[in-house]
DOPANU-405840 format. One record per residue (C-alpha): residue in one letter; x, y, z; residue number from 1. Coordinates in Angstrom, 3 decimals, decimal comma. Each point is the difference from the previous one (the first is absolute). Layout:
% residues N
+--------+----------+----------+----------+-----+
: residu :       c1 :       c2 :       c3 : num :
+--------+----------+----------+----------+-----+
:      a :        X :        Y :        Z : NUM :
...
+--------+----------+----------+----------+-----+
% end
This chain:
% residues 381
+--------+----------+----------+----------+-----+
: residu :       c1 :       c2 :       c3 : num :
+--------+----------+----------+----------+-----+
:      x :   75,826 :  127,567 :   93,547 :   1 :
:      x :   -1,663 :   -3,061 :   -2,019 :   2 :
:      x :   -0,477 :   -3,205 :    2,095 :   3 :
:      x :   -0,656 :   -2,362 :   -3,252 :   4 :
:      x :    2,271 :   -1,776 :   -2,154 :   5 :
:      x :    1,051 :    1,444 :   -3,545 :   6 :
:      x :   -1,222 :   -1,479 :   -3,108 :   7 :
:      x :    3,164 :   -1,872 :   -0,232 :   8 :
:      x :   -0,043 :   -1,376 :    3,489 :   9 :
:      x :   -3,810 :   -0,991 :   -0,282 :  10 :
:      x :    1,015 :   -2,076 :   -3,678 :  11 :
:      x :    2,772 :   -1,784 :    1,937 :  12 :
:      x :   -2,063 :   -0,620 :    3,526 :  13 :
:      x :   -2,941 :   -1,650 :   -2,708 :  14 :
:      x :    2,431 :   -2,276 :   -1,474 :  15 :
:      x :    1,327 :   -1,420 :    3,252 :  16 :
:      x :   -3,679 :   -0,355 :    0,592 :  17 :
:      x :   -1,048 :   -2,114 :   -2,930 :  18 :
:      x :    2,697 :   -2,009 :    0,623 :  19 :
:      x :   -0,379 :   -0,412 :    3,508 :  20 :
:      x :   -4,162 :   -1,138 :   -0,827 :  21 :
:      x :    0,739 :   -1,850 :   -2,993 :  22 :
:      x :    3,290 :   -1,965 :    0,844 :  23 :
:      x :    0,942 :    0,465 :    3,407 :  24 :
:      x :   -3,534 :   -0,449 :    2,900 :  25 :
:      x :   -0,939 :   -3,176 :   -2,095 :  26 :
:      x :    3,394 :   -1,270 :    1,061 :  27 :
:      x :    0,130 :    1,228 :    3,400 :  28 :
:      x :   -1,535 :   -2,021 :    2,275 :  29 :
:      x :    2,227 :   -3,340 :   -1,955 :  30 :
:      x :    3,196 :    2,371 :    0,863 :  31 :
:      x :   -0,730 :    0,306 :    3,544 :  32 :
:      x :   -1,144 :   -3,887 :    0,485 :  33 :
:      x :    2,774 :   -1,282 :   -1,903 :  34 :
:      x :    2,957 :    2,328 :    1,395 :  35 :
:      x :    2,264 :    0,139 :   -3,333 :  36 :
:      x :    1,339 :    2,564 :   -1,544 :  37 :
:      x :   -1,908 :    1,257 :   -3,227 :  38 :
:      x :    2,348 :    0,493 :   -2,051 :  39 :
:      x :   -2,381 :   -0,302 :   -3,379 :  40 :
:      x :   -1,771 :    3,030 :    1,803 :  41 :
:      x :    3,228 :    1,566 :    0,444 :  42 :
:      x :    1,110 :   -0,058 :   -3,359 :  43 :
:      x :   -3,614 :    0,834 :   -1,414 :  44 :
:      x :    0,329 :    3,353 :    2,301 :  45 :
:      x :    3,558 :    0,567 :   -1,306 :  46 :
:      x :   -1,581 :   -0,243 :   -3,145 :  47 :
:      x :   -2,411 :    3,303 :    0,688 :  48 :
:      x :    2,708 :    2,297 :    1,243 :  49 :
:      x :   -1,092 :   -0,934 :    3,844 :  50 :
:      x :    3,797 :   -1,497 :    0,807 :  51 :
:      x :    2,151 :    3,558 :   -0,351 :  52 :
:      x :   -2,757 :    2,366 :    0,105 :  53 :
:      x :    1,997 :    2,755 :    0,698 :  54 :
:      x :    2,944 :   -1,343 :   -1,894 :  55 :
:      x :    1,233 :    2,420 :   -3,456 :  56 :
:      x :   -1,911 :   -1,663 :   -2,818 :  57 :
:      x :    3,630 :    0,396 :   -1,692 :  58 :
:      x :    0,702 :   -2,556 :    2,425 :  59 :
:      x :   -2,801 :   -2,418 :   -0,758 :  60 :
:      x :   -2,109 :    1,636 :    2,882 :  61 :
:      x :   -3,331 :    1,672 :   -0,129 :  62 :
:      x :    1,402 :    3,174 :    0,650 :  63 :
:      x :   -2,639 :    0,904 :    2,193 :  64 :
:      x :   -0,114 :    2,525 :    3,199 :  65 :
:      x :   -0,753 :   -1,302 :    3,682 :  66 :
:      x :   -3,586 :    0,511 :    0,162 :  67 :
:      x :   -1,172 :   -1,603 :   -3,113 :  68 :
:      x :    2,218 :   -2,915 :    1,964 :  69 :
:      x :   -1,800 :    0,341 :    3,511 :  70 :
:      x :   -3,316 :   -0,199 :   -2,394 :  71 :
:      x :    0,905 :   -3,210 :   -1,798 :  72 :
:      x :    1,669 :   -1,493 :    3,273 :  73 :
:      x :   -3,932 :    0,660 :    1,356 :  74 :
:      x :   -1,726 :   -1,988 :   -2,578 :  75 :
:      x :    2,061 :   -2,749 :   -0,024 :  76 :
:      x :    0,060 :   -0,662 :    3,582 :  77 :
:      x :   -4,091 :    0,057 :    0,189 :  78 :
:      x :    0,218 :   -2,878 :   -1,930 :  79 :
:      x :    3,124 :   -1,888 :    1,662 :  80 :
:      x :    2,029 :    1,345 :    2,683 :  81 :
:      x :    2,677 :   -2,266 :   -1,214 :  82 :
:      x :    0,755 :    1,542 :   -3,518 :  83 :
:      x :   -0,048 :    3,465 :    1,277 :  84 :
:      x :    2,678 :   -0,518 :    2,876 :  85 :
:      x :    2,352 :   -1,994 :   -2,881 :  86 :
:      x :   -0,525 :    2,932 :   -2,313 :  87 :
:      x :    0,867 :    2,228 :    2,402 :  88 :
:      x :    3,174 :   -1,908 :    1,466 :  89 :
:      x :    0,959 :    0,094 :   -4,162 :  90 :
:      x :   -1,175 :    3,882 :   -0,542 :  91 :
:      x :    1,332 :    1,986 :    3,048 :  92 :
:      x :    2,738 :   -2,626 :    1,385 :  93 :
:      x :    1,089 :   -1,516 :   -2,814 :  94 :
:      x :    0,330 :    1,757 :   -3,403 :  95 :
:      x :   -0,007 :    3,379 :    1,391 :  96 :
:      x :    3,378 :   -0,611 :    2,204 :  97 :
:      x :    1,266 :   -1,316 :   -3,659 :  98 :
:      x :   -1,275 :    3,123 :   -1,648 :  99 :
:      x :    1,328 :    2,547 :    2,759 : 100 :
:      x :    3,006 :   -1,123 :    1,467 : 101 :
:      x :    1,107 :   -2,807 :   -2,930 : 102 :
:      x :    3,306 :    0,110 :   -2,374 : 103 :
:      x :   -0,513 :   -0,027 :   -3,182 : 104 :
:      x :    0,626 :   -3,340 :   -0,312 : 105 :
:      x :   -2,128 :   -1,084 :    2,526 : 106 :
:      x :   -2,759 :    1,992 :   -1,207 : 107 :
:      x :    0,436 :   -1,312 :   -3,462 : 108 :
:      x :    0,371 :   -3,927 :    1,699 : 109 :
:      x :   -3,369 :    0,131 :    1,829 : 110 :
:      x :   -2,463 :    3,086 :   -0,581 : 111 :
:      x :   -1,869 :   -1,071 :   -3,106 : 112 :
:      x :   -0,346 :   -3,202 :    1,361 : 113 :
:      x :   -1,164 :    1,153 :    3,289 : 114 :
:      x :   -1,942 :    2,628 :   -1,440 : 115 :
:      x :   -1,803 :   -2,068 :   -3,185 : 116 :
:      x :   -0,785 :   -3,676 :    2,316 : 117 :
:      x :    2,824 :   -1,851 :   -1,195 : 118 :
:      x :    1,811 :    0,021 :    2,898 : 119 :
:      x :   -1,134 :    0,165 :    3,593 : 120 :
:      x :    1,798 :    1,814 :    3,003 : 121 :
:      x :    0,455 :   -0,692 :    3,738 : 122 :
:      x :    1,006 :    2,439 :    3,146 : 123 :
:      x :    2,140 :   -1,802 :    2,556 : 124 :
:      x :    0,046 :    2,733 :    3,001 : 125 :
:      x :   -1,089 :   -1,760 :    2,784 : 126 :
:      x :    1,912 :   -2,719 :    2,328 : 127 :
:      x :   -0,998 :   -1,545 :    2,804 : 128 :
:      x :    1,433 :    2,521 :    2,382 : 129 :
:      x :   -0,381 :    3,173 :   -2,631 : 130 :
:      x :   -3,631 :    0,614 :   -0,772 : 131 :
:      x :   -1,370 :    3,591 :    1,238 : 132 :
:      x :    3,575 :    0,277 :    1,274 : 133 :
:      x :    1,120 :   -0,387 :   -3,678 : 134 :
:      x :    3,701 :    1,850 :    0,171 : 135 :
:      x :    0,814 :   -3,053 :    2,498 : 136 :
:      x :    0,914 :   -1,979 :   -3,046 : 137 :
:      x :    2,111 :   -3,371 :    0,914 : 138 :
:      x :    0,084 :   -1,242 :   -2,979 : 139 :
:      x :    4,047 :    1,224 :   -1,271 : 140 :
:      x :    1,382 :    0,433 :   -2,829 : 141 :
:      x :    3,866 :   -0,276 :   -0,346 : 142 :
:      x :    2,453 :    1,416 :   -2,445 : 143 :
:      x :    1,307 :   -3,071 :   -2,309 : 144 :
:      x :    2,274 :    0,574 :   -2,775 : 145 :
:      x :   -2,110 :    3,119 :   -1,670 : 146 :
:      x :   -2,891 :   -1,258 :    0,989 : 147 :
:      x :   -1,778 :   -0,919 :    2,986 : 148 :
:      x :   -1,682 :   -3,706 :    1,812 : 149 :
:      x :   -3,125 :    0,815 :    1,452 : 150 :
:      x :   -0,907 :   -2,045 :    3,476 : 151 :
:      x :   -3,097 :   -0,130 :    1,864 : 152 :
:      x :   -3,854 :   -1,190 :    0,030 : 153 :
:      x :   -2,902 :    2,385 :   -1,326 : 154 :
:      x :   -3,346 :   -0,701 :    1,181 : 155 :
:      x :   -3,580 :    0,882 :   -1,278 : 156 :
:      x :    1,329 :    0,579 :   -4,051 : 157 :
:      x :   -2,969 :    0,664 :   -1,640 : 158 :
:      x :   -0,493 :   -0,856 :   -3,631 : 159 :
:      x :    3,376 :   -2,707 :    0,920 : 160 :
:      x :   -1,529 :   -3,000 :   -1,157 : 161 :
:      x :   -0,128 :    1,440 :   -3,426 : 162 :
:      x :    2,428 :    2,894 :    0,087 : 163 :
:      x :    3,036 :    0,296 :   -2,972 : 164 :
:      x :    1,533 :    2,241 :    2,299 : 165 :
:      x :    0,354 :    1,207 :    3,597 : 166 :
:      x :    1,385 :    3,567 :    1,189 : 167 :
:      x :    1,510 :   -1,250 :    2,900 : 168 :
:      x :    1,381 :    2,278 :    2,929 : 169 :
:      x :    3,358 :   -0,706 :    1,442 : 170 :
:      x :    2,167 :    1,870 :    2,880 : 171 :
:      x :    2,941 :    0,660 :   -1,942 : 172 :
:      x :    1,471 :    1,578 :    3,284 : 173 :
:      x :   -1,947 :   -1,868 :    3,117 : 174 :
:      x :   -0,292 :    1,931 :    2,874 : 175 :
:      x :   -0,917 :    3,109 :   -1,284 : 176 :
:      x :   -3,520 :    0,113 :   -0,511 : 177 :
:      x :   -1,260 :    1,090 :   -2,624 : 178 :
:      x :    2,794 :    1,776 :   -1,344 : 179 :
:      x :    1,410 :   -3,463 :   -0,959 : 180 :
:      x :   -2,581 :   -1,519 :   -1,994 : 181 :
:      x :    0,372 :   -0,587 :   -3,431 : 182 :
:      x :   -2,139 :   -1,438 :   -2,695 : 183 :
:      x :    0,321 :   -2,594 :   -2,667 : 184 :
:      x :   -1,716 :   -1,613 :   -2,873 : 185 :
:      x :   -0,001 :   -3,774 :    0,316 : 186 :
:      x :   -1,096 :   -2,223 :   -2,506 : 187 :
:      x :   -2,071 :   -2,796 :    1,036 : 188 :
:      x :    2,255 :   -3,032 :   -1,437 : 189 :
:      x :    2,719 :    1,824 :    1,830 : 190 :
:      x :    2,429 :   -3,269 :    1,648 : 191 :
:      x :   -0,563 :   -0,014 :    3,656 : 192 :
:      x :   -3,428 :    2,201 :    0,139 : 193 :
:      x :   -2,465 :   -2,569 :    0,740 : 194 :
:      x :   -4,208 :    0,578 :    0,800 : 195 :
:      x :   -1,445 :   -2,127 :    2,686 : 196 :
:      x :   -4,206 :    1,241 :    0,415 : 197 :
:      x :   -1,323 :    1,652 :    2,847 : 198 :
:      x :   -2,808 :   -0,893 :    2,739 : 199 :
:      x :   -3,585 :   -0,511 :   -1,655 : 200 :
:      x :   -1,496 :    3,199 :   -0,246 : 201 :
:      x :   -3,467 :    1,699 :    1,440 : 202 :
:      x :   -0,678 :    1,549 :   -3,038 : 203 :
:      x :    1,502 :    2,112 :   -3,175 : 204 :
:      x :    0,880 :   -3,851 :   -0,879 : 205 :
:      x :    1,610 :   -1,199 :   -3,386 : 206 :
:      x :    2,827 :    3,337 :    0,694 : 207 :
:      x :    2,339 :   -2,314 :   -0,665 : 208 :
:      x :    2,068 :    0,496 :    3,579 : 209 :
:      x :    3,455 :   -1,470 :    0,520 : 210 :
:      x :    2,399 :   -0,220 :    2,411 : 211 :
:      x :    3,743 :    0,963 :   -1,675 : 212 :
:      x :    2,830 :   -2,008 :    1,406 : 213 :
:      x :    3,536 :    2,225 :   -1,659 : 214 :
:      x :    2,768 :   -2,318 :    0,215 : 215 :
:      x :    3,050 :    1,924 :   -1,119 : 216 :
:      x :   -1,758 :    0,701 :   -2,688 : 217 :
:      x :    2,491 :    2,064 :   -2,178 : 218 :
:      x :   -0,993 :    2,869 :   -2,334 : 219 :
:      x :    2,333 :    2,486 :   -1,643 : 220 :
:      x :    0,688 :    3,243 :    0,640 : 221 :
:      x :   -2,104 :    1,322 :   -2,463 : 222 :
:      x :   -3,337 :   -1,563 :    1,448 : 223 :
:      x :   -0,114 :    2,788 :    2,676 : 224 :
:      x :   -2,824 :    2,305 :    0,110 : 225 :
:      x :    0,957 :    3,326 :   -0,144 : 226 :
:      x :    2,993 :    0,920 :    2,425 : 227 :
:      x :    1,510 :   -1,996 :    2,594 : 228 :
:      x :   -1,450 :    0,980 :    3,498 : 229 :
:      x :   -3,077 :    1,155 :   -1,968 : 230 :
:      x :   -2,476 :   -3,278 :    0,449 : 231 :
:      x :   -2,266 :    1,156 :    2,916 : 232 :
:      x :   -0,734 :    3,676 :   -1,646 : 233 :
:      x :   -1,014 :   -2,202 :   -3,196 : 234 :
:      x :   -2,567 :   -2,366 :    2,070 : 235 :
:      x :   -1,413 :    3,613 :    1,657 : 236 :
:      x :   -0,661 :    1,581 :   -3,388 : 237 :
:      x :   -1,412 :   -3,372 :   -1,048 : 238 :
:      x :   -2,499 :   -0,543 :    2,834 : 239 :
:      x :   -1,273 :    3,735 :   -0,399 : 240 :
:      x :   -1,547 :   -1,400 :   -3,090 : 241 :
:      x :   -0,308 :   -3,660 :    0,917 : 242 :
:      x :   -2,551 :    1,498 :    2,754 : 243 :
:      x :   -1,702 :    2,416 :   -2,195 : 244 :
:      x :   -0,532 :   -3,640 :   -2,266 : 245 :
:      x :   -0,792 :   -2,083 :    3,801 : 246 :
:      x :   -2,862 :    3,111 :    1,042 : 247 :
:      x :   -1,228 :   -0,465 :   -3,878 : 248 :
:      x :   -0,249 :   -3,848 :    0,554 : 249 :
:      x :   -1,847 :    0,566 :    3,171 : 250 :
:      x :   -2,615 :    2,294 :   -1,663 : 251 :
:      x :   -0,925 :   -2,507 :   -2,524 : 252 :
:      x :   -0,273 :   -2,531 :    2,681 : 253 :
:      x :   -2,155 :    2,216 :    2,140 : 254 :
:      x :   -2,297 :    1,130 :   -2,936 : 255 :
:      x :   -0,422 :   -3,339 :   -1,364 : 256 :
:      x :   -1,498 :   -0,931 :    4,008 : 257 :
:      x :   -2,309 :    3,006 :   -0,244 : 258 :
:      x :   -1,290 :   -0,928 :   -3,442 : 259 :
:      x :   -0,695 :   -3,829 :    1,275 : 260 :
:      x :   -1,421 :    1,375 :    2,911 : 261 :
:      x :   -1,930 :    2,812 :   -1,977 : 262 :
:      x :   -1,691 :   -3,206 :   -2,138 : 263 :
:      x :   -0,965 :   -1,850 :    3,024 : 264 :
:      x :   -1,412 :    2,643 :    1,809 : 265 :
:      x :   -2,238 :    0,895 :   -2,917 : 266 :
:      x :   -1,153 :   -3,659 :   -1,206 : 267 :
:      x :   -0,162 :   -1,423 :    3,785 : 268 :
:      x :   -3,802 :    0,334 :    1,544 : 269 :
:      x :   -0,876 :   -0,258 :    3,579 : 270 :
:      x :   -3,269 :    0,565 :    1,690 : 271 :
:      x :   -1,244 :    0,502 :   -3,638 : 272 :
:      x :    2,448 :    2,960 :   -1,189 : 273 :
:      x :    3,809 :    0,473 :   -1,392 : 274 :
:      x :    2,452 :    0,122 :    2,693 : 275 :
:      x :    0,823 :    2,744 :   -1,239 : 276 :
:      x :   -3,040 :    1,727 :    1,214 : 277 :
:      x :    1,816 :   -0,106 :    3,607 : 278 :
:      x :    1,781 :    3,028 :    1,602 : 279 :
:      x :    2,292 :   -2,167 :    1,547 : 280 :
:      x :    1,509 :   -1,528 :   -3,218 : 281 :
:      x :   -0,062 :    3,675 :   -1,777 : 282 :
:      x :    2,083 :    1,279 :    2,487 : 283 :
:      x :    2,539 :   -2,775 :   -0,518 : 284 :
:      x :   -0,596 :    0,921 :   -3,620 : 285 :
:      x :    0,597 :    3,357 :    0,293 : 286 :
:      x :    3,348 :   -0,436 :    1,912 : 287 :
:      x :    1,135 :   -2,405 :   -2,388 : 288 :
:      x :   -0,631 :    2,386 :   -2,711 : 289 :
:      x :    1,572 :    2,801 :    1,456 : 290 :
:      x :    2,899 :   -1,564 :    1,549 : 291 :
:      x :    0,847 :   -1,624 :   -3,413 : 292 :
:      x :   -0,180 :    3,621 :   -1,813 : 293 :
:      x :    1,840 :    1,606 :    2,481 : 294 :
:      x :    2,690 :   -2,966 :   -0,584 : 295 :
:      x :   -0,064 :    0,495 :   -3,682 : 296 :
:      x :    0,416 :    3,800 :    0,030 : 297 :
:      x :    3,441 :   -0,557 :    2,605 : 298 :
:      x :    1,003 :   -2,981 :   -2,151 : 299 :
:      x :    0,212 :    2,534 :   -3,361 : 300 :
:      x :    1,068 :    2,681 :    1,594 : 301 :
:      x :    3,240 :   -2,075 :    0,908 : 302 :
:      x :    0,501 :   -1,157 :   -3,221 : 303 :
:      x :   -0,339 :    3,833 :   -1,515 : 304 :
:      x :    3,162 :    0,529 :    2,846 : 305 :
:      x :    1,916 :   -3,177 :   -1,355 : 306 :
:      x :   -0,018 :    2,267 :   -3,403 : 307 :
:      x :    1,281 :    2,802 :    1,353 : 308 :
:      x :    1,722 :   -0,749 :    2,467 : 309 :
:      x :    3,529 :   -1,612 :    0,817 : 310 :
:      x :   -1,576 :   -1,871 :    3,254 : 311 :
:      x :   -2,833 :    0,238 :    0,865 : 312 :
:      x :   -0,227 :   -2,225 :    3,504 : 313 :
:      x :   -2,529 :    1,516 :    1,695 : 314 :
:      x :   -2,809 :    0,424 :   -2,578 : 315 :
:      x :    0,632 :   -3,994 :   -0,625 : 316 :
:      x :    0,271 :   -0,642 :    3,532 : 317 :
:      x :   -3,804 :    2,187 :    0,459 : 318 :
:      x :   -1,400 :   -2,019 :   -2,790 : 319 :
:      x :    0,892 :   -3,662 :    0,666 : 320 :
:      x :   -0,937 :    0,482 :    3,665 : 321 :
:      x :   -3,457 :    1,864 :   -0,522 : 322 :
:      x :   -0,256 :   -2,493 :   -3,554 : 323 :
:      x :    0,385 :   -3,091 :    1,910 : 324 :
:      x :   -1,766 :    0,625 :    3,163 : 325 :
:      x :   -3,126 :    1,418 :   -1,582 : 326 :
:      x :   -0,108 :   -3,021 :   -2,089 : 327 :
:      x :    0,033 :   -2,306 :    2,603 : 328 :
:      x :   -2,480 :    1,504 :    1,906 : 329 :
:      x :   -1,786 :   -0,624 :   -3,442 : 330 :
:      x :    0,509 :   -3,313 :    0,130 : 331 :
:      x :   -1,295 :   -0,835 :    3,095 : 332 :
:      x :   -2,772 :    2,004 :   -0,771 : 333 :
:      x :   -1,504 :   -1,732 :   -2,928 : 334 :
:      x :    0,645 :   -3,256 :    1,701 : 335 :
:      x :   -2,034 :    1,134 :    2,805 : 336 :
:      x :   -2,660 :    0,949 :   -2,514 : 337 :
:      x :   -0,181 :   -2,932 :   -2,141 : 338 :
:      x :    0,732 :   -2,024 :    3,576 : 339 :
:      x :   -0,279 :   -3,496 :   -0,791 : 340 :
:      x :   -0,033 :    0,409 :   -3,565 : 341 :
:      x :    3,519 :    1,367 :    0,261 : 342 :
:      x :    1,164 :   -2,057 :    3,147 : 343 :
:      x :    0,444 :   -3,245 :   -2,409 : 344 :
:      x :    3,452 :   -1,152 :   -1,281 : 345 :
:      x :   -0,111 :    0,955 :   -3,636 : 346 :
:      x :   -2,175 :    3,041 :    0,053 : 347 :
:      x :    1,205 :    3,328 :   -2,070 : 348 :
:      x :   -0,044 :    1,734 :    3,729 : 349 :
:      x :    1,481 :   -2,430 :    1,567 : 350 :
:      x :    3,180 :    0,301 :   -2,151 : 351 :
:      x :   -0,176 :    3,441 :   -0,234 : 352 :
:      x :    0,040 :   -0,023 :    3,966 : 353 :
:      x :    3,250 :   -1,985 :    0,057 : 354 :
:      x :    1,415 :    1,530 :   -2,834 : 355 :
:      x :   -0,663 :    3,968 :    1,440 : 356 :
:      x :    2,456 :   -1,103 :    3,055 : 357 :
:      x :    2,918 :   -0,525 :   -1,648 : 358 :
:      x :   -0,068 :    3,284 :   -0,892 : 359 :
:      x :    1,035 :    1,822 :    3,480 : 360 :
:      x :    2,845 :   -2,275 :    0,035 : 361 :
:      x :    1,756 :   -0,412 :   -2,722 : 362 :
:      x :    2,497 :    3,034 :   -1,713 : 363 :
:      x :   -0,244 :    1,899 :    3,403 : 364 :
:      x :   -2,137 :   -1,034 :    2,781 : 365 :
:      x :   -2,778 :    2,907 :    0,997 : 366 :
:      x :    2,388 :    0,218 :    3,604 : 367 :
:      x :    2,827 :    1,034 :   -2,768 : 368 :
:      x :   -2,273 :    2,126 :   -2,140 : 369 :
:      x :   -1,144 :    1,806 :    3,426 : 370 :
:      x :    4,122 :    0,700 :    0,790 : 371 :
:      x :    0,453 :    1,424 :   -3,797 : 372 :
:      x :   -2,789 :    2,286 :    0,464 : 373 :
:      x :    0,560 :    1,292 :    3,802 : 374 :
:      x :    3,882 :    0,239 :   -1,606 : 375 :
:      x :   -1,446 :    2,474 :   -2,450 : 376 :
:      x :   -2,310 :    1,558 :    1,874 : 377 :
:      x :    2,479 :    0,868 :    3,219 : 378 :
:      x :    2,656 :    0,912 :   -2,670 : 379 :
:      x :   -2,431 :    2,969 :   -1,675 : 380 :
:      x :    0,225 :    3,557 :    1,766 : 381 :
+--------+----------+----------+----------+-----+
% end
């Protein structure tokens, strides 16, 4: 068994790097204060093969495999939190539901613009009343002449205030679960579809959140996803690598805390000699460290399942639970080194602490990521 990344991977992972020191940190902190969408970012990052990673370079993707993805989704989010969670809403929601469960047509409409920066995609799964119960879908969509008029509000769209196109989810026979859900590409200009935003934000800000309000909203037949009936086995097989992107996102975060923290500790003096010097801030150190290995090593090892694997629910589940609770405990553990240093509004820790949160929540909630796993685990014999 070897534990480090292939020559390939490691050439990939350093790219994402320099960008992520040369373009993306010094624009960071602006992103967060400002709360807009980067889309100059975006397209620089479609640019370097970072918007359909995995995507068939025959397709205008990078044609890459999951873990050099889960590498580069690390390195950008130690430098914003923001860019990695809209790559990875393009990536694993996005341009892989084109790749996988596309037409031809569609795949020929929107991939190499997904994939190359040209075009930017949004998932519309959740509703008010259908978040971690998403196969509770209200939103309907009704048979009209060959084609179908979509009804319904979508909530908490990321990448919606710049998206080209939405795959929106739609009970195509209501009361069913999710055995009636179907899905749909919508383009953004679509008549009827309009984007309100959300709530201000704690942190991952400049996402680019919307609110979709579907007013018969009428697509043809051939904008379906896949088959009818088939919409909530596509968003499953989408979030098992949308979390294996989340638990990358929330290693970055946490290792960019312990490498703030790491600095401070060394450079800050008390009584005469580096804090570092203290037992009490190694062990936090240490714990950091570990945690955030441990984190990494779960976080690859689901992406090596996502290529090889049809689903692969519970290794995702394991890594964006472990991913994103290690890093929080990060988090709070460099701002309770640096202490005041970091408890100011417009510290790195202090956006790194707001930013970490966001990562328990959103794709899956760690309560849901617990249910996938104890699922698994009480299924095995």
């Amino acid at each position: 068994m070897r534990l480090e990344l292939t020559t390939e991977q490691e050439a990939f992972r350093a790219s994402a790097q320099r960008f992520a020191e040369e373009e993306v940190r010094p624009r960071a902190a602006e992103i967060d204060a400002s709360d807009r969408f980067p889309a100059d970012l975006v397209a620089r990052a479609g640019r370097r093969g970072l918007m359909g990673v995995t995507v068939p370079a025959a397709a205008g993707g990078s044609g890459r495999d999951y873990v050099s993805y889960a590498a580069a989704v690390e390195a950008i989010a130690g430098a914003s939190a923001t860019l990695a969670a809209i790559l990875s809403v393009n990536n694993s929601l996005v341009a892989e539901v084109v790749a996988r469960f596309g037409s031809e047509a569609q795949r020929g409409a929107w991939l190499r613009p997904l994939a190359g920066g040209a075009a930017v995609g949004g998932f519309a799964l959740s509703e008010p009343d259908a978040g971690t119960d998403a196969a509770n879908q209200q939103t309907r969509a009704i048979p009209d002449g060959g084609g179908y008029r979509l009804t319904g509000r979508k909530v908490w769209v990321a990448n919606g205030a710049a998206a080209d196109v939405f795959v929106v989810f739609a009970a195509t026979e209501p009361g069913i679960g999710g055995r009636g859900v179907s899905a749909f590409l919508v383009p953004a200009g679509a008549p009827g579809l309009a984007a309100s935003a959300t709530p201000d934000t704690l942190g991952v800000r400049g996402l680019g959140c919307r609110d979709l309000d579907l007013d018969g909203v009428r697509v043809p037949a051939e904008a379906m996803l896949g088959d009818a009936g088939a919409g909530f086995r596509i968003a499953m097989w989408a979030l098992d690598g949308g979390r294996v992107a989340i638990g990358a996102q929330a290693v970055g975060i946490g290792q960019a805390a312990f490498d703030e923290a790491l600095a401070h500790a060394r450079g800050r003096r008390t009584f005469g000699r580096p804090i570092a010097r203290y037992q009490a801030v190694q062990w936090m150190l240490a714990d950091m460290a570990t945690e955030l290995e441990a984190a990494r090593m779960l976080v690859y090892r689901s992406a090596a399942a996502k290529d090889t694997q049809e689903r692969s629910p519970a290794e995702a589940a394991m890594a964006k639970l472990y991913a994103s609770e290690a890093a929080h405990r990060a988090a709070d553990r460099a701002m309770q080194i640096l202490a005041s240093a970091g408890y100011r509004r417009g510290s790195t820790v202090e956006r790194l602490f707001r930013d970490v949160r966001a990562t328990e929540i959103y794709q899956g909630t760690s309560e849901v990521q617990r249910m996938v796993i104890a699922a698994h685990v009480l299924a095995q014999r």
